[in-house]
N, C-alpha and C positions, 0 to 999 in steps of 0.2 A: 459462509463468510469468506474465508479465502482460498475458497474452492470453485472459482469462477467459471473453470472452465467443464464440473460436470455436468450441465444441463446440455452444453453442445452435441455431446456425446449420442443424445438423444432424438436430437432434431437434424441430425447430417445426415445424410444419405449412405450406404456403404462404399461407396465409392473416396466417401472421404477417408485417406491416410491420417495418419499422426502428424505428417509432418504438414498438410492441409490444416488442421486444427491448431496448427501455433499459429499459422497466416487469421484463420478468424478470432482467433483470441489477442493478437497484436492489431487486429483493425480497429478496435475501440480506440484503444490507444494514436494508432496512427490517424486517427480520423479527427479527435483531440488536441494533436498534436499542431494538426494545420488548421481548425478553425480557431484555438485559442488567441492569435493574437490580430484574426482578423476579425472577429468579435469586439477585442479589446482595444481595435484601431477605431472600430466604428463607433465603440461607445466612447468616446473623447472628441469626436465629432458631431456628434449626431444626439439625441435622447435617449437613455439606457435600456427604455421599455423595448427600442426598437429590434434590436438584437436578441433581446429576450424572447421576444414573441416570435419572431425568424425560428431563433432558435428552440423555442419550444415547441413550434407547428414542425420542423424537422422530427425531433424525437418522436413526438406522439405520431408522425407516420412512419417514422423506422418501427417502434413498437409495434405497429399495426402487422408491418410486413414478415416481421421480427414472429408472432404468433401464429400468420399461417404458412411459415416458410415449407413445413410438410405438407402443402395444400398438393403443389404442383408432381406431376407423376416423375422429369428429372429434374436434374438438376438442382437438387435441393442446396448444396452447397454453397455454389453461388449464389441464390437468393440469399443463405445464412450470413456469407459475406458481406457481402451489399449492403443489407440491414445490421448488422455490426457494426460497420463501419459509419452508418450514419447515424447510429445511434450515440457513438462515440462525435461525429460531427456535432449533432447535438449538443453533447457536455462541453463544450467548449465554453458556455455560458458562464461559466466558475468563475473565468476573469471577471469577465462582466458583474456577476454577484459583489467578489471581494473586493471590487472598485469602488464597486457602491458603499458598500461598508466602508470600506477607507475615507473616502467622502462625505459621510455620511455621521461621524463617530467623532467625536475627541480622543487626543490622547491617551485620555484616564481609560476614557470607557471601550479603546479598541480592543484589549486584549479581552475583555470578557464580552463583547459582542462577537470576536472569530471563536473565541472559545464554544459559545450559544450556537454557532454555525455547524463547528465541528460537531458539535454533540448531536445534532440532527443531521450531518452524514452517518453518524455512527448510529444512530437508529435505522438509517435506512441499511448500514451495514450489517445488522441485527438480522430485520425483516425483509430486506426489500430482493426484488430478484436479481437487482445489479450486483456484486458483492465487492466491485473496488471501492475501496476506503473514500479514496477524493473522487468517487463519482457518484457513487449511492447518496440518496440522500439532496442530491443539487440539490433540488427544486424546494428543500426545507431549506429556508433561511429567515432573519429576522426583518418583519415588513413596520415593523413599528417605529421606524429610525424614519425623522423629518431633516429632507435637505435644510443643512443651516450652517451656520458657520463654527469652524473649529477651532481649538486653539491653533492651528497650523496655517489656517487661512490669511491671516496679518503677515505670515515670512512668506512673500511673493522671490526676494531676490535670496542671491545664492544657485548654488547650483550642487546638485545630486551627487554624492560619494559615490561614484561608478564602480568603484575597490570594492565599497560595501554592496553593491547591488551585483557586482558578480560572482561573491564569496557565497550571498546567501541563496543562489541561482544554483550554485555547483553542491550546501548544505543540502535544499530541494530536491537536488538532482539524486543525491547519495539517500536521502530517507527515503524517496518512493523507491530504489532500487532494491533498499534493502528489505523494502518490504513486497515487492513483486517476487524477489526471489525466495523469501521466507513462504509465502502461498503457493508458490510453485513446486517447492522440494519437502509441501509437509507431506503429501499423499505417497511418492514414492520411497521417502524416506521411511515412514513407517511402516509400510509395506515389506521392504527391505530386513529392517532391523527385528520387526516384532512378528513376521511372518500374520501378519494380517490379510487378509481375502479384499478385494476390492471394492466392494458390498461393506466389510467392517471400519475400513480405510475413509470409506466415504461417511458412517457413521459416527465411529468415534473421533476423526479429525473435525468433522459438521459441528460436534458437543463441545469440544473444547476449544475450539476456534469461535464459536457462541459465546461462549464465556468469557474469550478473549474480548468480544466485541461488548459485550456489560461493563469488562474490567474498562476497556475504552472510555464509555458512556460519563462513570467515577473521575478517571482522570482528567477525561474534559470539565468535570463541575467543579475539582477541586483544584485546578490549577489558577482560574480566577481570584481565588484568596491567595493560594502561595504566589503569585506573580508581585502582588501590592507589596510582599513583604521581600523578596530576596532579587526582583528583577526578571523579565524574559531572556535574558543574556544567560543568564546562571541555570536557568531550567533546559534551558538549549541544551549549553554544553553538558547538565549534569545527564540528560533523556540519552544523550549520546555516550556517556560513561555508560550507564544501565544497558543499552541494546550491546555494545560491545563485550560486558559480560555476559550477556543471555549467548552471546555466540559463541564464545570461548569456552563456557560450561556444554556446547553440544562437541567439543572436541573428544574423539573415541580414546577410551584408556580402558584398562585393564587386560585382563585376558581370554574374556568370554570373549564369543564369536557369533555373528549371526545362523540365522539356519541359512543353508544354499537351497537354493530352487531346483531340484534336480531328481526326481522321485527314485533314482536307483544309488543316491548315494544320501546316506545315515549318519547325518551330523549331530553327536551326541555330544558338543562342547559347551552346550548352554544347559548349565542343571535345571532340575525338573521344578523348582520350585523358586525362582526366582520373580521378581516383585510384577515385573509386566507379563509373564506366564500365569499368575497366579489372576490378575485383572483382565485378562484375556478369556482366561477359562470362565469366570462367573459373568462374562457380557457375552458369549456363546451361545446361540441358540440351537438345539436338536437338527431343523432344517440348516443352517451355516454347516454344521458336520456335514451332513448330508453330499450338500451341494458342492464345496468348494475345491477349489483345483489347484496345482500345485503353487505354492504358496514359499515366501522366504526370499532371499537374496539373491539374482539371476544370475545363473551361470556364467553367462556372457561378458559380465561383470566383474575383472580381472581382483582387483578389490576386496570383493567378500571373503575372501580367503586368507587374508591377511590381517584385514581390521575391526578392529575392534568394535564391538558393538556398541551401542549410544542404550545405552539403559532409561528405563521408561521415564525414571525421575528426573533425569537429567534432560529429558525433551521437557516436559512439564515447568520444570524450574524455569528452563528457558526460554519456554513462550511464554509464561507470566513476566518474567522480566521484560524483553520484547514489548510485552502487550505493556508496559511502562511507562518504558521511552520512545515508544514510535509513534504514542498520541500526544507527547508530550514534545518532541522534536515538530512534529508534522505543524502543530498550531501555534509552536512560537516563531515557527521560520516566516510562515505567512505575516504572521501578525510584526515581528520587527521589519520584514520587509516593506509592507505600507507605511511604517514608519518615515522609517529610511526615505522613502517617495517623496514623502511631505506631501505638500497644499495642491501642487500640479494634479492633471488627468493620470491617474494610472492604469489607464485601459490596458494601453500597449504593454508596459512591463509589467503587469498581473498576467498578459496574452503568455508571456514570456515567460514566466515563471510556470504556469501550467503546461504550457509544452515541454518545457524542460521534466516536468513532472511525470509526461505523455511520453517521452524517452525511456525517462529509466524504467518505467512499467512493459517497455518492449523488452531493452536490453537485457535485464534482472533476468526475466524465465530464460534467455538464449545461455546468457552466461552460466545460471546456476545449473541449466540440466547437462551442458557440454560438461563443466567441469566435475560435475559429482559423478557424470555417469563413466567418466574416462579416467577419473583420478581417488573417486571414492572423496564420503563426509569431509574426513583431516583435510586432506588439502583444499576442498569448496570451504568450507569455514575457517580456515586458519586465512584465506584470502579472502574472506569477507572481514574478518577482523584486522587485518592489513588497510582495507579500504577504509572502515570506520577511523581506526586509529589515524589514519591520514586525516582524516576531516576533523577529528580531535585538535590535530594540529593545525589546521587551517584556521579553525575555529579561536585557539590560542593567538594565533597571529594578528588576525582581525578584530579581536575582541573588543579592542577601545574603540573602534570603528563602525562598530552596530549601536549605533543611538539614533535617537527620531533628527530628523532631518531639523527639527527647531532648537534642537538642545546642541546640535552639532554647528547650529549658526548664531548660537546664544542668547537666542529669543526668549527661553523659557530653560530650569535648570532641571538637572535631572533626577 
């Protein structure tokens, strides 16, 4: 699920560094980033299949090149590049899709037709080999929707709340961040805290990151009913209360310490039977003994030696919380945002809104491994709840300003 970048690890050559592997794990992204609004130009001009099929003949031969990037004897990396990047070209289609839908829907029936959308990224988030949230899954969306007229299509005049179309650009902008960076820091994170082996890292964050993406799956079906009864407005802001506690509960307290990585020094400050020692030892296997190398908090890491450990339940609690409001944030921003549009072509600002999306999935891994790894958890999460709580308040500001473009021109009440 939000482990997107172990299969690279696999298909690179050894010549690729670490720091080569952020560049092909930001090329989706940045590849995303630049076709999404020229996609979204096209389709406002042009017939929507056409872009679609562009861009679908793009993927399926990224994919292609994407599977035998091990073919060639060098240079394997670049190939991996290459085809990342245009596999990320590819996904730019997303505007395109949710235009459609915008277009496509009424009023009543937008939010539980993005909701129907979400929940098939979130299947592909489940299954599929891509594992970002807003790109697994594209190509599932609802094909049962007849071009027709909406309630929105009668309000021709007026003109677009540009206040509200950059507030929920910059809302966009802070949800995928916060969730590129929650994927980014669960593998070293627990590594760090629980002295996990890389092999275990990659298993037990696999399982409960799965289940995050079930809990996903839930929240997209049942957000359709609660929307009818309290608003998209209120599920916003409230998804945005919930991820801002799930972060503040990963803030280190007590006085246990992680173990250090350091095989000549014996860090006995975490008792022997403590709640993620104890679940640690019964998911052990004979081989894992065997095998593993040194393990715990890296030296290097000025940090470990000071702070406080993040105890097992406290990561838990807080990726269920997260797993909350990041699908519940994620699907009302889109869905008030076509609001907002109204009747016009939303190519181009759906373009916009996915690139903005295509951003913070680069920014998010840069920011959170610079800062965790130079300043340790407290200070990476006490500044991601700094950020949230800004958009809390942004959010507060704008709030009577997020209504559908017809209710705001008094065509229809709200």
């Amino acid at each position: 699920p939000f482990l997107a970048s172990i299969h690279f690890s696999i298909l690179i050559d050894q010549t690729a560094d670490a720091s080569f592997l952020g560049w092909v794990i930001a090329s989706f992204s940045l590849g995303q980033m630049v076709a999404s609004p020229v996609f979204g130009l096209w389709s406002n001009y042009r017939p929507r299949k056409e872009p679609l099929i562009i861009s679908l003949s793009i993927s399926v031969a990224a994919n292609c090149l994407y599977a035998y990037v091990h073919v060639p004897a060098s240079h394997n990396k670049y190939y991996m590049l290459v085809a990342r990047g245009l596999v990320g070209f590819g996904a730019g289609n997303v505007a395109v899709i949710r235009s459609y839908i915008a277009g496509a829907t009424s009023l009543q029936e937008r939010t539980s037709s993005m909701a129907n959308t979400s929940a098939c990224q979130a299947l592909g988030f489940i299954l599929g080999p891509e594992h970002h949230v807003d790109d697994s899954g594209r190509q599932c969306k609802n094909v049962n929707f007849e071009e027709a007229s909406t309630d929105e299509v009668q309000v021709l005049q007026g003109n677009i709340d540009q206040v509200a179309v950059v507030a929920t650009n910059i809302v966009f902008f802070v949800i995928l961040f916060i969730f590129a960076l929650f994927e980014t820091i669960v593998t070293p994170l627990t590594m760090d805290m629980y002295a996990w082996t890389r092999e275990q890292a990659v298993l037990y964050d696999g399982i409960i990151l799965a289940a995050l993406g079930v809990e996903a799956l839930i929240i997209f079906m049942g957000i359709k009913l609660l929307s009818k009864k309290i608003g998209e407005r209120a599920i916003l802001l409230g998804g945005f209360i919930v991820v801002w506690v799930g972060f503040f509960i990963l803030l280190p307290w007590g006085n246990h310490f992680p173990k250090i990585q350091w095989e000549d020094l014996h860090n006995t400050s975490i008792p022997n039977t403590t709640f993620g020692e104890i679940i640690i030892t019964l998911w052990k296997s004979p081989k894992e003994d065997h095998n593993e190398g040194p393990t715990g908090c890296p030296i290097g890491q000025a940090w470990c030696f000071y702070t406080p450990m993040i105890h097992l339940a406290q990561f838990l609690t807080s990726a269920v919380l997260i797993g909350i409001g990041y699908p519940s944030c994620n699907v009302m921003s889109y869905t008030l945002y076509s609001k907002i549009l109204g009747p016009k072509p939303q190519g181009v600002y759906m373009g916009w809104l996915t690139a903005s999306g295509s951003a913070a999935r680069i920014l998010g891994p840069v920011f959170i491994s610079q800062v965790y790894t130079s300043w340790g958890p407290r200070w990476a999460f006490s500044l991601v709840c700094g950020i949230v709580m800004l958009t809390i308040i942004l959010l507060g500001v704008v709030y009577r300003r997020l209504v559908a473009f017809s209710v705001r021109h008094g065509r229809i009440q709200e």
